[in-house]
VOMARNU-241182 format. One record per atom (N, C-alpha, C): residue in three letters; atom name; x, y, z. Coordinates in steps of 0.05 Angstrom, whole numbers, plus 5000, padded with zeros to 4 digits. Each point is the difference from the previous one (the first is absolute). Last residue first. Layout:
<nodes>
+------+------+------+-------+------+
: type : atom : east : north :   up :
+------+------+------+-------+------+
:  ala :   CA :    X :     Y :    Z :
...
+------+------+------+-------+------+
</nodes>
This chain:
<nodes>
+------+------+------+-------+------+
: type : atom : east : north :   up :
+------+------+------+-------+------+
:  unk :    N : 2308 :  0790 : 1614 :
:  unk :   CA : 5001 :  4972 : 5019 :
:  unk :    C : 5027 :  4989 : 4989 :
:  unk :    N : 4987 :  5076 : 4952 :
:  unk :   CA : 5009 :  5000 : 5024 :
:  unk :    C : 4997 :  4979 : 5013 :
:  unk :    N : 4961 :  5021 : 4918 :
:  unk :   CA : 5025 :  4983 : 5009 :
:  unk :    C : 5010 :  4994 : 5023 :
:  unk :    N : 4914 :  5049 : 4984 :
:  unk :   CA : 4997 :  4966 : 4999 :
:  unk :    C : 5031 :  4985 : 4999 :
:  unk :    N : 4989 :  5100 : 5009 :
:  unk :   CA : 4997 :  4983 : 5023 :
:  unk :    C : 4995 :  4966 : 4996 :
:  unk :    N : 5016 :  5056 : 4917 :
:  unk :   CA : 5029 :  5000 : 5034 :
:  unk :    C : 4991 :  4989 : 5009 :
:  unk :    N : 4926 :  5008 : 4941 :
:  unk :   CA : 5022 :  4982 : 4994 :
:  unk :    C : 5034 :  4993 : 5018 :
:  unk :    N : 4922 :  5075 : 5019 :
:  unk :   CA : 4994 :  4975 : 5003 :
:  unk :    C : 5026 :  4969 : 4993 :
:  unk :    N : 5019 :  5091 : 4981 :
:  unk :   CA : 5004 :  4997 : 5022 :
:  unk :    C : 4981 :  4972 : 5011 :
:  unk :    N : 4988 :  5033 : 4920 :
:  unk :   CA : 5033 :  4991 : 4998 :
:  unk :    C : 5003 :  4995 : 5029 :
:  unk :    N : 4910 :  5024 : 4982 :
:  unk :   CA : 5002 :  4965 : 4983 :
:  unk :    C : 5041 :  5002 : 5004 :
:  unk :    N : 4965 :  5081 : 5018 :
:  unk :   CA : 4994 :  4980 : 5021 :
:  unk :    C : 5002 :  4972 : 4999 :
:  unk :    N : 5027 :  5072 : 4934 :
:  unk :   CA : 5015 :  5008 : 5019 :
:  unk :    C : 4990 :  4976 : 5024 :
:  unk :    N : 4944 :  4999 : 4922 :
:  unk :   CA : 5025 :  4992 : 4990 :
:  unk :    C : 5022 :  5000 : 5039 :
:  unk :    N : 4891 :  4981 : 4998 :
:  unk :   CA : 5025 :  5035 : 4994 :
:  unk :    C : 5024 :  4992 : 5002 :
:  unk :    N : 4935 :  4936 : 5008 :
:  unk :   CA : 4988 :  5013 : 4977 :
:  unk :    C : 5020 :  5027 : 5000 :
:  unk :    N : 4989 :  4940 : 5070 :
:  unk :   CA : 5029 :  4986 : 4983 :
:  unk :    C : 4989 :  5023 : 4975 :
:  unk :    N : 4993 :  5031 : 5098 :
:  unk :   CA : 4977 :  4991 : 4974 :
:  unk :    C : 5019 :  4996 : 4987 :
:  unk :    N : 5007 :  4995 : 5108 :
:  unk :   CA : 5011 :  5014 : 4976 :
:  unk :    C : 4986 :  4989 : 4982 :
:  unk :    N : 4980 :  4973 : 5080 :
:  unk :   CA : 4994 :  5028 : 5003 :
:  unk :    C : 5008 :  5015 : 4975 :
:  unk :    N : 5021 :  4907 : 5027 :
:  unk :   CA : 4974 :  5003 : 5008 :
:  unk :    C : 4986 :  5033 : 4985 :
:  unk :    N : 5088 :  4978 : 5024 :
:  unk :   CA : 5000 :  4984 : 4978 :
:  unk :    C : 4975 :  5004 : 4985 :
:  unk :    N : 5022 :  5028 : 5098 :
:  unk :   CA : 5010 :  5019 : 4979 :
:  unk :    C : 4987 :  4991 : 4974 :
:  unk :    N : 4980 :  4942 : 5058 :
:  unk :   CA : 4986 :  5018 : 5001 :
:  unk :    C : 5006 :  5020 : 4982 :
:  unk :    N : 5056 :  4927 : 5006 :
:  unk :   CA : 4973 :  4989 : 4991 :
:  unk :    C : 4990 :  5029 : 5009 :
:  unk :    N : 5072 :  5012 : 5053 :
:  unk :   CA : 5009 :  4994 : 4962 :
:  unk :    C : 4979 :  4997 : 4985 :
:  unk :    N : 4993 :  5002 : 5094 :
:  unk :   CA : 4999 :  5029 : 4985 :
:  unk :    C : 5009 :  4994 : 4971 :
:  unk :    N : 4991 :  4910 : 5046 :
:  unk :   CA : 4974 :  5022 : 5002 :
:  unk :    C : 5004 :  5018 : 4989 :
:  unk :    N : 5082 :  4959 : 5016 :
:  unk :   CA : 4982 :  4988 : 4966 :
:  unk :    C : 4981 :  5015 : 5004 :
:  unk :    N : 5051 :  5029 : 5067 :
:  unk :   CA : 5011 :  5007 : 4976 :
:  unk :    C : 4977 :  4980 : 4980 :
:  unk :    N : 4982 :  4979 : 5082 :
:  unk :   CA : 4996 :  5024 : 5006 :
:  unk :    C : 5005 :  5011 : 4972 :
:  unk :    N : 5032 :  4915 : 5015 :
:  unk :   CA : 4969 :  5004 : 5000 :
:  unk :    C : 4994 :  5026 : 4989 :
:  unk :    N : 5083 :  4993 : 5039 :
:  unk :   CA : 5000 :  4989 : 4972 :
:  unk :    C : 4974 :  4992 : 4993 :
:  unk :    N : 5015 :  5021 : 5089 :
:  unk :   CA : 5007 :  5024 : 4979 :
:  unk :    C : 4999 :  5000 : 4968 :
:  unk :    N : 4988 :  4935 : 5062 :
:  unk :   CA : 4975 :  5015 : 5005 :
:  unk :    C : 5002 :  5022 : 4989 :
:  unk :    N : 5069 :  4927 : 5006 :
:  unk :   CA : 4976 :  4997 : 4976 :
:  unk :    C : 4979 :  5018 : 5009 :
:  unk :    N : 5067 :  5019 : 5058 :
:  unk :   CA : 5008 :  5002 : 4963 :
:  unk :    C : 4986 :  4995 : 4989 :
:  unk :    N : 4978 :  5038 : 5099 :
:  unk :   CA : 5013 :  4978 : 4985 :
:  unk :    C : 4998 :  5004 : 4963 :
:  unk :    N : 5008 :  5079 : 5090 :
:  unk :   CA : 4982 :  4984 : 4975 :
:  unk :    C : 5005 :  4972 : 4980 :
:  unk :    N : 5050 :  5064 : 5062 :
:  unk :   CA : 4988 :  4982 : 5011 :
:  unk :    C : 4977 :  4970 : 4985 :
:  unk :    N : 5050 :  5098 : 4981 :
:  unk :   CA : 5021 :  4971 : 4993 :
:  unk :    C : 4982 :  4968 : 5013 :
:  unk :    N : 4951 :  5098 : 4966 :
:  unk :   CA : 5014 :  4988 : 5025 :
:  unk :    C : 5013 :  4977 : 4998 :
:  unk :    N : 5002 :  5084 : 4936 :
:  unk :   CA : 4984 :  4970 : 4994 :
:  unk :    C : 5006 :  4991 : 5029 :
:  unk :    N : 5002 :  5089 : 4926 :
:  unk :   CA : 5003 :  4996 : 5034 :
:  unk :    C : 4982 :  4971 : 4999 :
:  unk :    N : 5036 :  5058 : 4905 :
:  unk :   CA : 4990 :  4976 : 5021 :
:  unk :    C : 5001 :  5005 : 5024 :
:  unk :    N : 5015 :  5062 : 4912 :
:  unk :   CA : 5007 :  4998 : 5023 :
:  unk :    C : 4984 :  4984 : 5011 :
:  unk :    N : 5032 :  5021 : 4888 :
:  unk :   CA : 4971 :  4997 : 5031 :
:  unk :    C : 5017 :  4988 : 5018 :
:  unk :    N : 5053 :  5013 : 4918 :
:  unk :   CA : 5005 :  5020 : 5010 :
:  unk :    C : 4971 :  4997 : 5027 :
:  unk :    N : 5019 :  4942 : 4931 :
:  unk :   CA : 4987 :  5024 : 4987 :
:  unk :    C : 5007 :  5018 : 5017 :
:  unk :    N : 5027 :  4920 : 5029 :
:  unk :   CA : 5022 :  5010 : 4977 :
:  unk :    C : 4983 :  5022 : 4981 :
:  unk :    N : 4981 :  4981 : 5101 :
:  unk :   CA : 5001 :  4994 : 4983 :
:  unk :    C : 5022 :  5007 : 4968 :
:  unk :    N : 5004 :  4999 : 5122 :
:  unk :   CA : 4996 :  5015 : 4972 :
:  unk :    C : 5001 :  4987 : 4978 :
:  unk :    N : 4979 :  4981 : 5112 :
:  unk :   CA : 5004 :  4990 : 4969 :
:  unk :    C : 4997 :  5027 : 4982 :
:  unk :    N : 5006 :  4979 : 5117 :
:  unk :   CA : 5003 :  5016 : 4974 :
:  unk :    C : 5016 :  4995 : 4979 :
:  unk :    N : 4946 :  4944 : 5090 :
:  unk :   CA : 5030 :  5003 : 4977 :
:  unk :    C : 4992 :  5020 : 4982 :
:  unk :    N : 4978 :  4972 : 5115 :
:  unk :   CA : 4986 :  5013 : 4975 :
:  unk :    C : 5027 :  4998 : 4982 :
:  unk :    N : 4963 :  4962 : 5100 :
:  unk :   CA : 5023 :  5002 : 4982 :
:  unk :    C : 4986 :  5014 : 4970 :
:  unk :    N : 4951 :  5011 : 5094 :
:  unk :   CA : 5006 :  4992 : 4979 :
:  unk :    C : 5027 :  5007 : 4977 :
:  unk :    N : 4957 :  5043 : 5082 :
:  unk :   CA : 5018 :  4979 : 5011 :
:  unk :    C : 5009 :  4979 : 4966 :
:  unk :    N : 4948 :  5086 : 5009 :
:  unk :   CA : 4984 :  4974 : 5009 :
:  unk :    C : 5018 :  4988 : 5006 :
:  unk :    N : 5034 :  5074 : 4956 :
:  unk :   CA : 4993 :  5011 : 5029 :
:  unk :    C : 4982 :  4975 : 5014 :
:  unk :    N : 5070 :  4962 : 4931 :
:  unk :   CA : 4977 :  5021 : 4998 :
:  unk :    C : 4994 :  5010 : 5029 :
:  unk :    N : 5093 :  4958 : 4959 :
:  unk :   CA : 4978 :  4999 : 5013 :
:  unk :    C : 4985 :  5022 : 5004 :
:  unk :    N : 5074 :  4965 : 4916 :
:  unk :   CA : 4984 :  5022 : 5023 :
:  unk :    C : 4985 :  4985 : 5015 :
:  unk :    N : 5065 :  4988 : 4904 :
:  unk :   CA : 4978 :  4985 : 5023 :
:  unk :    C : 4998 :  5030 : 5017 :
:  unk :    N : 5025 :  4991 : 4890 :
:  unk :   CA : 5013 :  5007 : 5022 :
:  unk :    C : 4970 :  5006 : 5023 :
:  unk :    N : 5040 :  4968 : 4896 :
:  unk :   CA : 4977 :  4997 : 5019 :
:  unk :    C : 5017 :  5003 : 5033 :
:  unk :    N : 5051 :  5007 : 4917 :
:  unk :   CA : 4960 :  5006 : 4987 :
:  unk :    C : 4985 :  4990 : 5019 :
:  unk :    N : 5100 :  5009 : 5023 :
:  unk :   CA : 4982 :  5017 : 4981 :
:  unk :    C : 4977 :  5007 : 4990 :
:  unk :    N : 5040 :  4920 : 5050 :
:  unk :   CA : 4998 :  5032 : 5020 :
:  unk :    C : 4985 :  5024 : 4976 :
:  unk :    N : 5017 :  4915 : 4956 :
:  unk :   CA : 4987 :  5005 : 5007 :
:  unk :    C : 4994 :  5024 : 5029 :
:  unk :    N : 5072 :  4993 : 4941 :
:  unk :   CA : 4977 :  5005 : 4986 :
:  unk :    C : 4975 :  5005 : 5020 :
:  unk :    N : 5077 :  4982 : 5047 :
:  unk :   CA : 5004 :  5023 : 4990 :
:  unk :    C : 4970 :  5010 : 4990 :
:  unk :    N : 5022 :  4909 : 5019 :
:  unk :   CA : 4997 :  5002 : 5019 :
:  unk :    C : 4991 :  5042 : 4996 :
:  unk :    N : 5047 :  4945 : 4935 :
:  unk :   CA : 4967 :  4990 : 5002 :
:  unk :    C : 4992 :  5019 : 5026 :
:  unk :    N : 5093 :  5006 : 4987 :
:  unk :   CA : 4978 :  5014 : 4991 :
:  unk :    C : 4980 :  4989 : 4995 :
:  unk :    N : 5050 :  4983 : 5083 :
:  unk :   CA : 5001 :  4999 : 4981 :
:  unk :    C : 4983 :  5017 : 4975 :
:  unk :    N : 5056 :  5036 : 5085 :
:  unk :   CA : 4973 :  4993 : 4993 :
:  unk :    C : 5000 :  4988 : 4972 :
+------+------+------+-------+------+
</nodes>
């Protein structure tokens, strides 16, 4: 097995659901657990991520040091 091949077995590992649906188990690097149906197209997922990003974003007050730092992550992140 190559190791690309390794990593990724590692941080995401498929299944079929009791629906017949392919499903991928994601672990993040904070350690959150994903269940994503593979079915789902990419730019619909990648939609999906700007929405909860802008909402999170939405929700923090730049006025508290600890929120204004985590505000500033997420604006790198793009």
């Amino acid at each position: 097995m190559k190791i690309a091949e390794k990593v990724y077995a590692w941080v995401m590992d498929t299944f079929i659901a009791p629906n017949g649906c392919e499903v991928a188990k994601v672990v993040t690097e904070n350690g959150v657990t994903v269940y994503v149906d593979t079915s789902i197209p990419k730019d619909a997922m990648q939609a999906l991520h700007a929405k909860m990003k802008r909402h999170l974003m939405s929700l923090l007050d730049p006025s508290i040091p600890e929120a204004n730092a985590e505000l500033e992550r997420l604006r790198q992140a793009d």
